[in-house]
N, CA, C and O of each residue as an XYZ file, in Angstrom:
220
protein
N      71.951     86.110    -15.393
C      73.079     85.204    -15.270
C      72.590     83.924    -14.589
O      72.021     84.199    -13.533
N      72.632     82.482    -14.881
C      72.701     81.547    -14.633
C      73.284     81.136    -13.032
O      74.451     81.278    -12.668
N      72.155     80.596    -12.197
C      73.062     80.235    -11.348
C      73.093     78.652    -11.225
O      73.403     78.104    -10.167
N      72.824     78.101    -12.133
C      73.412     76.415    -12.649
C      74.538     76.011    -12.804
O      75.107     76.938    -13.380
N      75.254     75.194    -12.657
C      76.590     74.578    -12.623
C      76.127     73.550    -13.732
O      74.998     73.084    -13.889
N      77.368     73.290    -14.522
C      77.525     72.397    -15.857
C      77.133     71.318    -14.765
O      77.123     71.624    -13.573
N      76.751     69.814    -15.288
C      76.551     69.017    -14.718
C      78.404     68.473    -14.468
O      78.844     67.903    -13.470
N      78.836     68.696    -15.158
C      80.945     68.599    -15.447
C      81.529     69.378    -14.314
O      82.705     69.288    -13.960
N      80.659     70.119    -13.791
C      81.936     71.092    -12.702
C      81.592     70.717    -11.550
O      81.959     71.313    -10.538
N      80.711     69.497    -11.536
C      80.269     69.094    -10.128
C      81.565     68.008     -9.641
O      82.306     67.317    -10.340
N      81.492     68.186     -8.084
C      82.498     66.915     -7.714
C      81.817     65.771     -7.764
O      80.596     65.627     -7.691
N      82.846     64.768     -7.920
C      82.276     63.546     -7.736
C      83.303     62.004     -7.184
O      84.464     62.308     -6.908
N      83.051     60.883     -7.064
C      83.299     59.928     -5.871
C      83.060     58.621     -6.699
O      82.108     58.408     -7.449
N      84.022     57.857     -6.442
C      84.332     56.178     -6.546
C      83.498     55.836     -5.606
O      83.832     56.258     -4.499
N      82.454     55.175     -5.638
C      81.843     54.136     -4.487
C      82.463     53.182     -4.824
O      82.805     52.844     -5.957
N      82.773     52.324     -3.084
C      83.853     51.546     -3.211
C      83.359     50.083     -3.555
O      84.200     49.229     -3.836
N      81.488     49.660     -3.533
C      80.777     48.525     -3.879
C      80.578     48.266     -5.148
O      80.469     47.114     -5.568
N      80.485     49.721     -6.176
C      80.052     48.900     -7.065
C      81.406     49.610     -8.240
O      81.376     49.466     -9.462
N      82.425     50.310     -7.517
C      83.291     51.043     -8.786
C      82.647     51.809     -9.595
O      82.888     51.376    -10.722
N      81.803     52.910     -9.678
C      81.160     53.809    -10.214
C      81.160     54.994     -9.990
O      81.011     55.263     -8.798
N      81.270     55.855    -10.677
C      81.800     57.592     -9.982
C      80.333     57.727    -10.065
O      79.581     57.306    -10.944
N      79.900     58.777     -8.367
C      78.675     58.971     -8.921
C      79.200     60.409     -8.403
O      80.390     60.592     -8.147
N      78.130     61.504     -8.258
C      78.288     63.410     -8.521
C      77.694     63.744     -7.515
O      76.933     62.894     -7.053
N      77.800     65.119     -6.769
C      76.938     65.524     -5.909
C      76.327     65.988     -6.178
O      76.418     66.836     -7.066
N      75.024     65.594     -5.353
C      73.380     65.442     -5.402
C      73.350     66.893     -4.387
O      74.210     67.192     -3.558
N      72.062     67.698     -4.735
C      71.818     68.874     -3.619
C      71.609     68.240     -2.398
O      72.108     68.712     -1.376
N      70.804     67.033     -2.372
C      70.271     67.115     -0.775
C      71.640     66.563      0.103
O      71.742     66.689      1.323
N      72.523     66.015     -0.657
C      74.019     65.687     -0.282
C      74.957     67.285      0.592
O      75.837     67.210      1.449
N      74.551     68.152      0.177
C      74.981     69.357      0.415
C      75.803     69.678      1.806
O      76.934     70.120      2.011
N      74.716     69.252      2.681
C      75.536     69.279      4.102
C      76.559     68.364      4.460
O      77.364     68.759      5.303
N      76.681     67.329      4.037
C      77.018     65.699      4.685
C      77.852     65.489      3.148
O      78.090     64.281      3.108
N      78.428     66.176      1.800
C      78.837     65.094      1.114
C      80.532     64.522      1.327
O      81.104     63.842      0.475
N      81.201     64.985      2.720
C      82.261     64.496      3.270
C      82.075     63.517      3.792
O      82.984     62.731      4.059
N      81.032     63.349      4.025
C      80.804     61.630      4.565
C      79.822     60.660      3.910
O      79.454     59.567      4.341
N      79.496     61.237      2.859
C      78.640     60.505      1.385
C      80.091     59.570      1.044
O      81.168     60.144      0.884
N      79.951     58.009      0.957
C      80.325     57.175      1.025
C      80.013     55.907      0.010
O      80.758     54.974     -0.291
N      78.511     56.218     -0.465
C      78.047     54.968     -1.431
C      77.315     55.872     -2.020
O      77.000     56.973     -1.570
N      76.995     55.328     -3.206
C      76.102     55.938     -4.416
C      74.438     55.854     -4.091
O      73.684     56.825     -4.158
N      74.137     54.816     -3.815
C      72.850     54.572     -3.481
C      72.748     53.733     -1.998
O      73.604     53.483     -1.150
N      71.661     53.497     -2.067
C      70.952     52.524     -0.776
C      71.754     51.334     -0.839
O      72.745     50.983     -0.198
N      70.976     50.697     -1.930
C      71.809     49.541     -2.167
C      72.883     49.209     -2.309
O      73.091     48.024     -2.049
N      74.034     50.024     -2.762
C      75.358     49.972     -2.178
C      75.675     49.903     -1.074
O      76.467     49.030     -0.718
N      75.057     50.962     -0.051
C      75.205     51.200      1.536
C      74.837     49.708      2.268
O      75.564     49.224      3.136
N      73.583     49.052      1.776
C      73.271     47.923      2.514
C      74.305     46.648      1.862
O      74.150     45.608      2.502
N      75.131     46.547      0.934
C      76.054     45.650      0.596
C      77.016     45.689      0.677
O      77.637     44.756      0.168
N      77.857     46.880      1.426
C      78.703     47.409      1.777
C      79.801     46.296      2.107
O      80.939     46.603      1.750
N      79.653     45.057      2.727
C      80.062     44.071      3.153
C      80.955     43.763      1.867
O      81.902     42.979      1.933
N      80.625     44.378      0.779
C      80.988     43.323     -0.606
C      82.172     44.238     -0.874
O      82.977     43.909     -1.745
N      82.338     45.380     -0.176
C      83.234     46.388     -0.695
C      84.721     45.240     -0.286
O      84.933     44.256      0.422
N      85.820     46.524     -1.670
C      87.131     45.386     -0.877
C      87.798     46.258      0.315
O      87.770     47.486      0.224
N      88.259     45.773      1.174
C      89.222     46.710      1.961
C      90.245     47.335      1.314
O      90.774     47.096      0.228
N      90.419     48.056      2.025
C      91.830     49.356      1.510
C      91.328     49.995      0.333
O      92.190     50.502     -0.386
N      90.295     50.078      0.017
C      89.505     51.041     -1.408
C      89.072     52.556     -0.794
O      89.117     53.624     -1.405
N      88.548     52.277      0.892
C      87.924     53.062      1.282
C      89.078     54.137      1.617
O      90.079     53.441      1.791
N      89.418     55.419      1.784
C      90.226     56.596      2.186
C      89.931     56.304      3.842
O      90.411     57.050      4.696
């Protein structure tokens, strides 16, 4: 028996910089309640996000 998950049954998240759903990543595993941006480069432009997008 498979212990893989469809890449579809994974959760996933609006980053609020660039409007893009991105999915959870394994190394996300512990922390993805406070996974917030998709990448680096979102995180460091963060400034560009709009207010009131963020929860």
């Amino acid at each position: 028996m498979p212990r893989h998950r469809a890449k579809s049954a994974l959760p996933t998240k609006i980053c609020p910089v660039c409007n893009l759903p991105f999915t959870w990543r394994k190394k996300w595993a512990d922390c993805w309640d406070d996974v917030k941006y998709c990448s680096d480069r979102c995180r460091r432009h963060k400034s560009q996000a709009t207010p009131g997008e963020m929860p």
